[in-house]
N, C-alpha and C positions, 0 to 999 in steps of 0.2 A: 339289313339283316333282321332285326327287330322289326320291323314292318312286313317283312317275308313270314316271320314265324305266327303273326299276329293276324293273317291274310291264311296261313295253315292252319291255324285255330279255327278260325270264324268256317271255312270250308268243312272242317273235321264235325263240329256241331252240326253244321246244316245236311250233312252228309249221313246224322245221324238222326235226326229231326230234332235235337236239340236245342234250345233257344238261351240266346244273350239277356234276354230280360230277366231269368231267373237263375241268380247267383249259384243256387248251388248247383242247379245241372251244369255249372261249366266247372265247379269246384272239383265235384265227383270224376274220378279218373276209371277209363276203361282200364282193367286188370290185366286185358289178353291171356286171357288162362280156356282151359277145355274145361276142366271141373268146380266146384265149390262146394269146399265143407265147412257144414254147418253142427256149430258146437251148440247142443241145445239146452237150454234151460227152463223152468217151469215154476211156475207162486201157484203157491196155496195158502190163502188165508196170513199171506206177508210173509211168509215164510218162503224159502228160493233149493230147490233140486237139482241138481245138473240130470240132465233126460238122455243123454247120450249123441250119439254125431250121427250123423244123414251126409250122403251124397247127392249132389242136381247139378246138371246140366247147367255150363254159363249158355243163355240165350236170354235174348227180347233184352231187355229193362235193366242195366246194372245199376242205375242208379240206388237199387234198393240195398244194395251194399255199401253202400259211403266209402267205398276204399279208395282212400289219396296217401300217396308214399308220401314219408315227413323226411325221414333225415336212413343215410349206409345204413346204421345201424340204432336200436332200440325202436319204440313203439314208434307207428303211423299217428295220422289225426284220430283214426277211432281204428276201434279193436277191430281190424278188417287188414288183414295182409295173406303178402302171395307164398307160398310154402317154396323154404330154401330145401339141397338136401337132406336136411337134417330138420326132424318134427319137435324135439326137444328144444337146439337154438331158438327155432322161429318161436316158441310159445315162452319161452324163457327172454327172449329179447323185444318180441314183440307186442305179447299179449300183458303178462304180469305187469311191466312197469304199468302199462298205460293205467290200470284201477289204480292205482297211489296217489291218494287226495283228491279224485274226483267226486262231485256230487253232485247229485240230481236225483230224478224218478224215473223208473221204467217202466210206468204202466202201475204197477201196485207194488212195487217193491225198489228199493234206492239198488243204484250204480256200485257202493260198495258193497250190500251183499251180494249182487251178480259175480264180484269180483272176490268172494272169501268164500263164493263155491266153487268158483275157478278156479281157485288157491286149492281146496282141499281135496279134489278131485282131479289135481293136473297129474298124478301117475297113469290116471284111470283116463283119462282125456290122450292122452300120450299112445297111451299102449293102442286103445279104439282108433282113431287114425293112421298108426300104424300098420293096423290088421285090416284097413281098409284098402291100402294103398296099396297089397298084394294082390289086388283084383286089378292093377293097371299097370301101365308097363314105359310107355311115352309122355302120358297125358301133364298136363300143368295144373295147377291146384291153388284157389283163396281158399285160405280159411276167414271164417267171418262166425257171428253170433247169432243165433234163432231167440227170443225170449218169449213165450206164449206165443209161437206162434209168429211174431211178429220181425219181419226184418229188421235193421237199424233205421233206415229210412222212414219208419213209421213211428218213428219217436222223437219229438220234437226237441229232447235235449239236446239227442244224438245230432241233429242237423244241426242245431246253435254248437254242439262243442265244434264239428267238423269248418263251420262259417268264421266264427271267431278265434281260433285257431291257426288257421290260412291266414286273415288279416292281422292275426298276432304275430304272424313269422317277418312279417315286414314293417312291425308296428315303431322299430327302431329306429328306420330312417323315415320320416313323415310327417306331414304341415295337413292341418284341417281344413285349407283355404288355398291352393294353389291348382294350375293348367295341368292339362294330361299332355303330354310332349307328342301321344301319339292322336288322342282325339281328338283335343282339343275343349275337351270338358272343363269345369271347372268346380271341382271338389276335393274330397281328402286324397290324397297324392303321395305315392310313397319313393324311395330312392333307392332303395336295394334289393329291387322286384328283378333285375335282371333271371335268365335263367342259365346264361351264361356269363363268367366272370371277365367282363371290359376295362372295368374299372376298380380301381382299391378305393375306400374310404379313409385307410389310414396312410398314405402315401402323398409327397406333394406333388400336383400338378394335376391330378386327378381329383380333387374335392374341390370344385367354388367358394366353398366357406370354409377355406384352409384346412386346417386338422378339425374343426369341430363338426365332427359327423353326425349332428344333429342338424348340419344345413346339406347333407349330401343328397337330401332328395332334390336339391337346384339343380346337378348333374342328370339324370334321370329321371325328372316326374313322370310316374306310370299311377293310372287311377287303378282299382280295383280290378275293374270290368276286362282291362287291356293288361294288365298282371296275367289273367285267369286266361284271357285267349296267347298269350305268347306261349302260356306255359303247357296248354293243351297243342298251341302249333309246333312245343318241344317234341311232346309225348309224341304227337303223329309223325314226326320226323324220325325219331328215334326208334319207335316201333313198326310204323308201316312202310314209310319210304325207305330207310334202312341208309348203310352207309355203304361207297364204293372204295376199291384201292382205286389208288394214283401214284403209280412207279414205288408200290408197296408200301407208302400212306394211306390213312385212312381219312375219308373226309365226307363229308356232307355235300350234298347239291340240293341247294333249297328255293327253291322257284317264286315268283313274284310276277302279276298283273300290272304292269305300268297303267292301267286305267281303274285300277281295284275294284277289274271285275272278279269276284268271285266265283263264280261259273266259269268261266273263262281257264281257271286252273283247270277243269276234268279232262280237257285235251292231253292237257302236261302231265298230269298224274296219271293219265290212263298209259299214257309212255313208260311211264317208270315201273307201271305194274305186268305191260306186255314185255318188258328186258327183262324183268325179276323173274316172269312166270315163261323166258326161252319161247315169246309169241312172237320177239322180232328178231331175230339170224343179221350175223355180221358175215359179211365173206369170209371163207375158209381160212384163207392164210393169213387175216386179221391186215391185211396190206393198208389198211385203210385207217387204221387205226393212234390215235394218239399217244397212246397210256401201255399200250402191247401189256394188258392187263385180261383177264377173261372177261371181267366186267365194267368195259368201256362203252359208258352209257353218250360219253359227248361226241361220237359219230351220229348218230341217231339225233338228239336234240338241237344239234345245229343246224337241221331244218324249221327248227318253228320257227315262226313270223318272230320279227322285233316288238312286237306287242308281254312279249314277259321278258325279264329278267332273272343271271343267275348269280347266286353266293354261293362262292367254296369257299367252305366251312374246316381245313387241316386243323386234326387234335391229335391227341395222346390221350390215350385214360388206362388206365390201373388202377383196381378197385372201384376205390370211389373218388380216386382222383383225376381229374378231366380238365386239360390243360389245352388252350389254346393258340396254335404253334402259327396261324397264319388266317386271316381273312380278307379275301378276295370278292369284292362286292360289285355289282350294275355289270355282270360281262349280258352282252346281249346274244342271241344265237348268229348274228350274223360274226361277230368278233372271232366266233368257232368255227365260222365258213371261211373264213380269212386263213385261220390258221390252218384248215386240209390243205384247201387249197394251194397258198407256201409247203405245205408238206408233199404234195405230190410233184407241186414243181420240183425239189429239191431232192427227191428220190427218180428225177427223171433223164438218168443220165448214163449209158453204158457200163460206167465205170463202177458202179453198184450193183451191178446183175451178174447172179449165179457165183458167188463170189464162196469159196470155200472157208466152211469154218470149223468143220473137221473132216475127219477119212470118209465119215457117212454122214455128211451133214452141207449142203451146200444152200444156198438161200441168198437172197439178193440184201443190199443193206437199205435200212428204213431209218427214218427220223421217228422215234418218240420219246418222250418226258423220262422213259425209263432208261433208254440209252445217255442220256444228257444224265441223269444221276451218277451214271460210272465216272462222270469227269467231274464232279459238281457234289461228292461224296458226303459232306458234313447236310444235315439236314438247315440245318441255317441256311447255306450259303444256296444248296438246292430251291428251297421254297424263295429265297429273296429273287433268283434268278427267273422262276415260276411265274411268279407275281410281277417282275416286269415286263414277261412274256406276253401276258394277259393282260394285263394294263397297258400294252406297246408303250412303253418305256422303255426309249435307247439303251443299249447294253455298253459297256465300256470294252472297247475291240482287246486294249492290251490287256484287260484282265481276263478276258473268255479264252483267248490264244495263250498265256502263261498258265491256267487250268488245263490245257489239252496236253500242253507240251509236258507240262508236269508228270499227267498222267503217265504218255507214254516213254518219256525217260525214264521213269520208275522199271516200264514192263522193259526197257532197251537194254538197262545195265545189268538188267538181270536173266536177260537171254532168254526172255519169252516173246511169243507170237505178237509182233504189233499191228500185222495188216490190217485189221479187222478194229481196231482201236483209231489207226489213222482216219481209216475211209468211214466211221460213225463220225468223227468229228468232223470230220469235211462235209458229211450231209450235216450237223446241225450248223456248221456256219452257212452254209448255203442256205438253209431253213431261216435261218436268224435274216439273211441280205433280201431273199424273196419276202420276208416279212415285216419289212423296211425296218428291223431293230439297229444295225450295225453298217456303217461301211465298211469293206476289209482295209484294213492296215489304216485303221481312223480317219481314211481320208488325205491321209498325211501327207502319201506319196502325189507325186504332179505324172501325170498321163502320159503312157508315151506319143512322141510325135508318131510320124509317118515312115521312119526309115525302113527300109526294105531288105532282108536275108537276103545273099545272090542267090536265086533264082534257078540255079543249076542243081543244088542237091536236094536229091531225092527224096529227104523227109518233111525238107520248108514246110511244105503244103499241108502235112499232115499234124505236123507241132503247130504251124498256125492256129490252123480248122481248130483242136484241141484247146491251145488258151485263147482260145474268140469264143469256145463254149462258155468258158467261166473268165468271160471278158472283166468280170469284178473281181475275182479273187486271184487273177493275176495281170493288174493293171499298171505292172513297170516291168522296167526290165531287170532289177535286180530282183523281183519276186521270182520272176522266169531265169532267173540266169539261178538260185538255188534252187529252185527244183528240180533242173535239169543237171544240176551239179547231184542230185541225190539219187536221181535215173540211174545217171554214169556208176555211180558209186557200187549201187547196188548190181549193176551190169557186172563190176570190177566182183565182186563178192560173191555173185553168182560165179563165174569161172573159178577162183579161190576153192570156193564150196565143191565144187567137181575136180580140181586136180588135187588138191589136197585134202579134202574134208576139215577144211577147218577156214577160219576168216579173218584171219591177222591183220587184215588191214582196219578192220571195226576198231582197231586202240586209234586211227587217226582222228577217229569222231569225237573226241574226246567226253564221250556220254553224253551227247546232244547238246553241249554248250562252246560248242563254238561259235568264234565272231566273224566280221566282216573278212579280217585277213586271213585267217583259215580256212574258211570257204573257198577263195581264192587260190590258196597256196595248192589246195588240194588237185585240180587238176594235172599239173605237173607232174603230179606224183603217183595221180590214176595213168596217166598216158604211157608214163615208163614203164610201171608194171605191168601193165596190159603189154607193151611189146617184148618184158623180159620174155613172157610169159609166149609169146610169138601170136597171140590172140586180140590184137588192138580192130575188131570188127565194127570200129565204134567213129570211124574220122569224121564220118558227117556230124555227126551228134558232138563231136568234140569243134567243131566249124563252129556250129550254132551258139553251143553253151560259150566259144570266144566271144562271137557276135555281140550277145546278150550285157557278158560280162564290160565288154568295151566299151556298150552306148550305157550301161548302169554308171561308170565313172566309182567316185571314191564317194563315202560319208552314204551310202543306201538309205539312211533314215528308219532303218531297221531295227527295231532288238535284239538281243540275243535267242530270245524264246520263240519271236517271231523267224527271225533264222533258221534255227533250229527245225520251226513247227513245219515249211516251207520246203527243208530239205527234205524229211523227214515221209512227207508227205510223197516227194519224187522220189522216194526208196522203195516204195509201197503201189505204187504205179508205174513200178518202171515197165512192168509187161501188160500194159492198158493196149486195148484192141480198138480198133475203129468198128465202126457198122459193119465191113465188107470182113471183119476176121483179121485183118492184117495186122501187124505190129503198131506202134505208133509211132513209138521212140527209138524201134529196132527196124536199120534195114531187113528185107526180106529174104536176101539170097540162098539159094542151098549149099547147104557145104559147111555153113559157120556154126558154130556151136557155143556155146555156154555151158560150161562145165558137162552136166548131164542134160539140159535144154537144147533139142535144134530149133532153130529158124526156119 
């Protein structure tokens, strides 16, 4: 991470024609503004006038502003800041403190009387920038100081306050005589250079030299030089390459050379500037996509060579607070070809296609990071599951399957639409098994033998064909013997639905926590109703599901949630079509009906 930023630095300079050998061109921060105004001042004979404000163009050379941001709020390192809404804050917050006990010369006149005609001309300073800014309308704006003429840059106070200042911000935690962690230098070294917060000094387990935070630069020696480029590789991070969502986080994608070639970034960076600037098109219906975000850059960069690596960077910030919720370090671009690829495998299956998900809305179901958040709700539990994604770190089967099931028992008891909640989490476990994170059912379960349905009825073939597609996710028979206990069910619910409108048999399910022996008991109870009802259109399916049930035996090995998650799932596909159109789970005959459904 810190080596990525530090590698963003040194490129941001050379990109500029900036150079590491002279401290202050890395000190000096680009403002990103369209305008600059300049508050002018004049000596005569020692004596100090305020001359009035000018507007110019930001081009060429900013260095000649010294403007580096110091802290949210009050003065920068030198009277040079970007204009907030408001003209009055910025000059009240920004500008006045900074004259207070400073001293020096500016050419023929001291720092504090620049600063006592500041003082007595800040109504009149106020209003003229004001009346200025009625001539724009978009633009962004520094204000900064003119004195004779002369920028800050050409006053050598000015550069020593802006030099010693910077090394004063870190001057807290630092040794005169110790290694740079990152060059490998060996000079003054300081320990609370970071520019993001990793570690506390006041905390244990995080200082080497216990509480006394006058040894916490051992945690992070950063010399000067690599201070100054991490913190320029912030800036370019923060203002050019910019941040993307991720399933409606915010996060950084920060790139790194495994050969620290610096050149070797403009390939990567010229990526990021053709997605930002709409030079490079994703497919239409975003099919392809991870994040189902508009601005899903890692389709696109999981083409480059394993020669860079990436950091995601998940925060929060408000105001000035910036908090780091997750970091994700060394994924290489092929680890994101791993992951379409499991993606596409996992969305490549009938039973995802043209699937309804309203009156005008129909679309096929996909695996991405933003689906997996509807089940994975708490941002904790989301980004830890993220981060084992991307790390392929094993997932724990029974906790991902108690997360689904949760979800959609939630939408079950309360008589909302689950199909579309089932069949997203059936793609991301299938995504999770192609991606080698999970076995289904932990492994737990022992394989079926060889035994053989008779032969004679007419669906065998077709229920086979079906769990031989997803030979992993249903690899016993008690897996198969619930979900086809969940087909029937809903077979039974369907007819219910059409002759009465309504579905009294749903109190048998007892809110998705049923166990082994209700699972069981249930058929018996589907069989009769279905022929009170004079509609039992079902014997073959009722053959099978005995079938299943008999070589499953007692003790499944199952959970309840997994149960549950399994029935659940067969409630949701009971009207699954083969390739040719046909039923899967439903003979095809003419004549039989389900409620308002023919066959």
């Amino acid at each position: 991470m810190i080596e990525a930023l530090r590698e963003l630095g040194l490129y941001s300079l050379k990109s500029e024609g900036r150079s590491t050998a002279n401290e202050l061109e890395i000190m000096v921060q680009d403002p990103n503004v369209d305008k600059v105004i300049l508050i002018k001042f004049k000596s005569d004979s020692g004596e100090v006038r305020y001359d009035g404000v000018d507007v110019e163009d930001m081009k060429g050379n900013y260095i000649k502003y010294l403007y580096r941001r110091k802290a949210p709020n009050g003065p920068n390192f030198t009277p040079s800041a970007k204009l907030t809404d408001n003209v009055q804050k910025t000059i009240d917050n920004r500008f006045i403190p900074w004259f207070k006990g400073r001293q020096g010369m500016l050419g023929n006149v001291t720092i504090q009387q620049i600063g006592n005609s500041f003082v007595q001309n800040m109504n009149t300073i106020v209003n003229q920038i004001t009346e200025e800014l009625n001539s724009y309308s978009k633009e962004t704006f520094l204000i900064t100081l003119l004195i004779d003429g002369k920028y800050l840059n050409e006053f050598n106070v000015m550069q020593d306050i802006l030099i010693e200042g910077v090394k004063g911000k870190y001057g807290k935690v630092k040794t005169k005589d110790g290694v740079c962690s990152l060059c490998g230098k060996r000079e003054e070294v300081f320990g609370n250079a970071s520019p993001y917060t990793f570690y506390t000094l006041d905390k244990p387990g995080y200082v080497a030299g216990g509480f006394d935070d006058k040894q916490g630069w051992r945690n992070f020696p950063l010399c000067i030089e690599c201070v100054l480029l991490i913190d320029e590789g912030r800036q370019y991070l923060e203002d050019t390459l910019g941040a993307f969502s991720f399933a409606k986080l915010s996060y950084y994608l920060i790139p790194r050379s495994i050969t620290n070639n610096i050149d070797a970034l403009t390939g990567v960076l010229t990526i990021y500037n053709d997605f930002r600037t709409k030079k490079i098109a994703i497919d239409e219906k975003h099919r392809k996509r991870l994040l189902s975000d508009e601005d899903d850059i890692l389709y696109i960069i999981k083409d480059c060579n394993d020669s860079f690596v990436f950091t995601f960077l998940f925060y929060e910030k408000s105001n000035s607070r910036f908090a780091i919720n997750l970091l994700i370090e060394d994924i290489y671009p092929s680890r994101l070809m791993e992951m379409f690829n499991a993606k596409s495998m996992a969305e490549d299956y009938s039973i995802f296609k043209n699937i309804v998900f309203s009156k005008k809305d129909t679309k096929d179901i996909l695996f991405n990071f933003y689906v997996l958040r509807v089940f994975f709700n708490s941002i904790k539990e989301f980004l830890n599951i993220t981060e084992q994604i991307f790390k392929k770190i094993p997932l724990n089967y029974d906790f991902v399957i108690s997360k689904f099931i949760e979800y959609i028992r939630d939408r079950f008891v309360n008589d909302n639409y689950i199909k579309i909640s089932a069949l997203q989490s059936f793609v991301c476990l299938l995504f999770f098994n192609h991606f080698g994170l999970l076995n289904f059912n932990g492994g737990k379960q022992v394989k079926m033998d060889k035994r053989v349905m008779p032969s004679a009825l007419e669906l065998n073939e077709k229920i086979d064909g079906f769990f031989n597609s997803f030979s992993d996710a249903f690899s016993s028979y008690s897996m198969r013997a619930v979900f086809l206990m969940g087909v029937l069910t809903q077979l039974l619910l369907q007819i219910q639905g059409g002759d009465r409108s309504s579905t009294p048999f749903r109190k048998q399910l007892k809110g998705l926590k049923m166990k082994e022996d209700d699972i069981c008991g249930l058929l018996p109870k589907i069989i009769n109703k279905l022929e009170e009802y004079g509609k039992n259109y079902y014997k073959q399916l009722e053959s099978i599901i005995s079938f299943y049930f008999l070589n499953a035996g007692k003790d499944w090995h199952m959970s309840v949630d997994e149960i549950n998650y399994y029935f659940v799932l067969g409630m949701n596909l009971y009207d699954a079509t083969a390739i040719d159109g046909s039923f899967i789970f439903k003979s095809n005959k003419k004549g039989q009906e389900e409620g308002k459904d023919n066959e």
